[in-house]
N, C-alpha and C positions, 0 to 999 in steps of 0.2 A: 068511763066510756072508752078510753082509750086499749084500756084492758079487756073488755070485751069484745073491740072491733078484732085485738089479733088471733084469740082464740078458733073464731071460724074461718082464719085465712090458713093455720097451723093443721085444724083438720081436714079443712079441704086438700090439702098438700098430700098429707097424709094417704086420705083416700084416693087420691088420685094417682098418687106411685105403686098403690096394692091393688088399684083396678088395670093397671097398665099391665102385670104382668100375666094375667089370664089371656090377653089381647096380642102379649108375645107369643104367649105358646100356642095360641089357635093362630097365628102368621105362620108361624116355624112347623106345625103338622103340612098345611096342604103345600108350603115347598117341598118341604122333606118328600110328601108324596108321588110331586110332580119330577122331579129328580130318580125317586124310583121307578116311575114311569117313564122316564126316559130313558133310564139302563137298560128296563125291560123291553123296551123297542127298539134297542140298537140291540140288544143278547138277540131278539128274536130275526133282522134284518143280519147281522154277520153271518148267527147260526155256524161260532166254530168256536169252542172253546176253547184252543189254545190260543186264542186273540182276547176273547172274552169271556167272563162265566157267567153263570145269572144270579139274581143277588138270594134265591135262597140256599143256590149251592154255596154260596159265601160263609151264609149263616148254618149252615151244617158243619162247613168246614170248621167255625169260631168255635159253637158248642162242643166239638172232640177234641178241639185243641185245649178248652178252659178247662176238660177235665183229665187232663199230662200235667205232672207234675213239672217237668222239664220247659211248660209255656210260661209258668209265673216267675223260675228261676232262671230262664231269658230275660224276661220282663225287666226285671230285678239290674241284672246283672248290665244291661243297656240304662236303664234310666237312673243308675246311682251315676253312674259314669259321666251322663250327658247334663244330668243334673249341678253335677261337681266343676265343671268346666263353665256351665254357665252361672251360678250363683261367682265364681271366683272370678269370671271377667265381668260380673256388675260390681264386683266389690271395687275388683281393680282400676275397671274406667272410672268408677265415681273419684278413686282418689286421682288420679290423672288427670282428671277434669280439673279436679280442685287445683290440684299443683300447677296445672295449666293459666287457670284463674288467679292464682295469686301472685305467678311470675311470668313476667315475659318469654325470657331467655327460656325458660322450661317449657313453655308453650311452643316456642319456635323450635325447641328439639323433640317433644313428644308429636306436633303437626305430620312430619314425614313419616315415623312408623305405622302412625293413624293410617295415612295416607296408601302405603303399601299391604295394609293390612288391607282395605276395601278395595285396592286394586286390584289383587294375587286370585286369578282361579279358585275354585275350592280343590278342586281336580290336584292344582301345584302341590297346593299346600301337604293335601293327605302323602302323595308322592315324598316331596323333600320329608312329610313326619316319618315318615316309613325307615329314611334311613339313621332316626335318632333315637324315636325309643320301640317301646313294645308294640305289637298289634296291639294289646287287651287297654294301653291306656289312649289308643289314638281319639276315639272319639271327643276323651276331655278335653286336650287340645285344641281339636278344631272347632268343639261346640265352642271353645272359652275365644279361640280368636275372627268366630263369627258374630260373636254377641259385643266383643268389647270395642268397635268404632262407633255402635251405636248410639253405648249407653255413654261414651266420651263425650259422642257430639251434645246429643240432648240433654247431657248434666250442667255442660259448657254454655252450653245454649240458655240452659235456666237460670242459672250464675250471674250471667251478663246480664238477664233482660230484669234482676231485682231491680224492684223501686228506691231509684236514685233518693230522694226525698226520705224514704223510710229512713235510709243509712246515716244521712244527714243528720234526720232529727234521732239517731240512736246515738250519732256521734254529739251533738249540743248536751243534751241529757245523762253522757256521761254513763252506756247502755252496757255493760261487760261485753265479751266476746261471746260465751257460751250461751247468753240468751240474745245476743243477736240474731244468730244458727239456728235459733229454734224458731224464732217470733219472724224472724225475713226471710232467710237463705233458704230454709227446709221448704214454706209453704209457697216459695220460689221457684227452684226446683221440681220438687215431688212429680205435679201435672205433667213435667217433660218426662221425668224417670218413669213412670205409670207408661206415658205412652209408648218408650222405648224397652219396655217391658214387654208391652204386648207384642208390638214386633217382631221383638230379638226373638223370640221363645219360637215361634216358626221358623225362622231359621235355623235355631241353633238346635231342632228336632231334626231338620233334611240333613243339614249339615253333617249332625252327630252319626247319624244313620248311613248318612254314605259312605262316611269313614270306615264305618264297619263293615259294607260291602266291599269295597278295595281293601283294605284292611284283614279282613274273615278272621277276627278275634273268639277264638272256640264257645261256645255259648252265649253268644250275640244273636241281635236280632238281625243284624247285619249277615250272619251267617245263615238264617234261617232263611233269608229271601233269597243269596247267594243259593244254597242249596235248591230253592225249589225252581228257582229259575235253571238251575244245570239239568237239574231232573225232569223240567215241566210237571213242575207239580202246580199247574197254575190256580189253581180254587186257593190255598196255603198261601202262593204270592199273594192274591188280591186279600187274603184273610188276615197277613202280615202287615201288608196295606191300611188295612182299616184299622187294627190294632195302633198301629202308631198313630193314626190321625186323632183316633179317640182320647188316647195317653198324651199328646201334645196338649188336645182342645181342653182336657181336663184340667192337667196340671197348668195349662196358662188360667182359667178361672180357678181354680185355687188360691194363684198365685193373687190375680186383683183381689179376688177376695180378702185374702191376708192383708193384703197393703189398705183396704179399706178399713177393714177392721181394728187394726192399731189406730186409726183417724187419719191416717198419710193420705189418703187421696181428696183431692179437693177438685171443686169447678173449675173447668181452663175453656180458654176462650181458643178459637181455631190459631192462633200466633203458638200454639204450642203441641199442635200437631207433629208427629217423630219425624225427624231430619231423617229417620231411616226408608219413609213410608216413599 
C-alpha cells in the first residue's frame, strides 16, 4: 500500500511541472505583446526617430546586420571577454569567500576591498582601468569586479548559514573533510551561488558593455553603439540594444541551466535570496 500511494503523488508532480510550462509561454506572449504595444504608441505619439524607432524598423535593421559577417565577429569578440571576467570573479569570490569562512583575520582584510569594490562608480573604475591596461581587455576587468562582491557575499552568506548540527554530527561520526563539502557545504551554498549568479550576469553584461563604450576597443560592441550614436545611426543603436539584452537573457539561462544539470541547484527557501538583489 505504501508503494502505491507514492507512485500517483510522483506523477501528479510530474504532470504538473510539464503542464506549467504551456501556461508560461501563453503568460509571456500577451506581455511581450502588450510591450510592443506600447513602443508602438509612444513610436507613434513622439513621431521622431532620432528619439525613437519602431520596432520593425529594429527588426530590419537585426536581419542586415545578422547577415555581416563583421556582426558575429563583434559578438564573438565582446562576449569571450565579458565572459572571461565573469566566470574568473565567480571563481575568485568563491575562494575568498571561503578564506573568509575559514579565518577571521582574512575576513577582516578581504571585508574593505569588498567594500570598495561595491562602493566605486563603474564610471571610476573604467577611467582609473584606462590608465593600466589595454582598451581590448577593459571589459574583463570591470565585468570581473562587478560580479565579484556578489558572489563573495552570497557564497559567505551560504557558508555561515550551514546546519550547525549537520557539522556536529559529521564531526561525532568521524565524517572526512572532502565529504563534508560535498554532503553539507555544497548543498549549503549552491541556492545562494545560483541566485548570485542570476544577478551578477546582468550586471556584469551593462557593466562589460559600458567599458567598451568609454573604452571604444576596435571591434566591440561597445564600439558599434559608440559609432552609431556619433553618426545617429539610431535604428543600429536600438538593434545593438537588443542584441545584447538577448545575449545576456540567453547566456544567464544557459548558465542555470548548466548549474541544474550537473544537480547543483537545489530548493532554497526566501532566507537565500542574493545579498546582491
Amino acid at each position: 500500500m505504501a508503494g502505491s500511494d507514492k507512485k500517483p503523488l510522483l506523477s501528479i508532480g510530474k504532470g504538473s511541472s510539464k503542464s506549467c510550462k504551456p501556461l508560461r509561454v501563453g503568460v509571456k506572449i500577451p506581455v511581450l505583446c502588450f510591450w510592443l504595444l506600447f513602443w508602438i504608441i509612444l513610436y507613434k505619439i513622439i513621431n521622431n526617430e532620432i528619439f525613437l524607432v519602431a520596432p520593425w524598423t529594429v527588426a530590419k535593421t537585426l536581419i542586415r546586420l545578422v547577415q555581416q559577417k563583421e556582426f558575429w565577429e563583434t559578438i564573438i569578440f565582446s562576449f569571450l571577454r565579458i565572459v572571461l571576467g565573469f566566470l574568473s570573479a565567480a571563481m575568485v569570490g568563491t575562494l575568498l569567500a571561503v578564506l573568509a569562512y575559514m579565518s577571521k583575520p582574512l575576513k577582516e582584510l578581504i571585508n574593505p576591498l569588498i567594500t570598495v569594490i561595491k562602493a566605486t562608480p563603474v564610471a571610476s573604475f573604467i577611467i582609473l582601468a584606462l590608465l593600466w591596461i589595454k582598451g581590448s581587455n577593459l571589459s574583463v576587468l570591470i565585468s570581473f569586479l562587478m560580479v565579484i562582491p556578489m558572489i563573495y557575499a552570497n557564497v559567505y552568506q551560504g557558508l555561515t548559514t550551514t546546519d550547525r548540527k549537520l557539522l556536529e554530527m559529521a564531526e561525532v561520526f568521524k565524517i572526512n573533510r572532502f565529504r563534508r563539502i560535498r554532503a553539507i557545504y555544497i548543498p549549503s551554498v549552491i541556492p545562494y551561488f545560483t541566485s548570485a549568479i542570476s544577478v551578477s550576469l546582468g550586471f556584469c553584461w551593462k557593466a562589460g558593455i559600458a567599458a567598451e563604450v568609454i573604452g571604444i576597443p576596435t571591434g566591440s560592441i561597445g564600439e558599434r553603439l559608440y559609432e552609431a550614436k556619433i553618426y545617429l545611426v539610431i535604428d543600429e543603436l536600438y538593434a545593438w540594444t537588443v542584441v545584447i539584452i538577448l545575449i545576456s537573457i540567453t547566456f544567464e539561462k544557459l548558465v542555470l541551466y548548466f548549474i541544474k544539470f550537473l544537480r547543483l541547484d537545489t530548493h532554497y527557501s526566501d532566507k537565500s535570496k542574493p545579498i546582491g538583489e
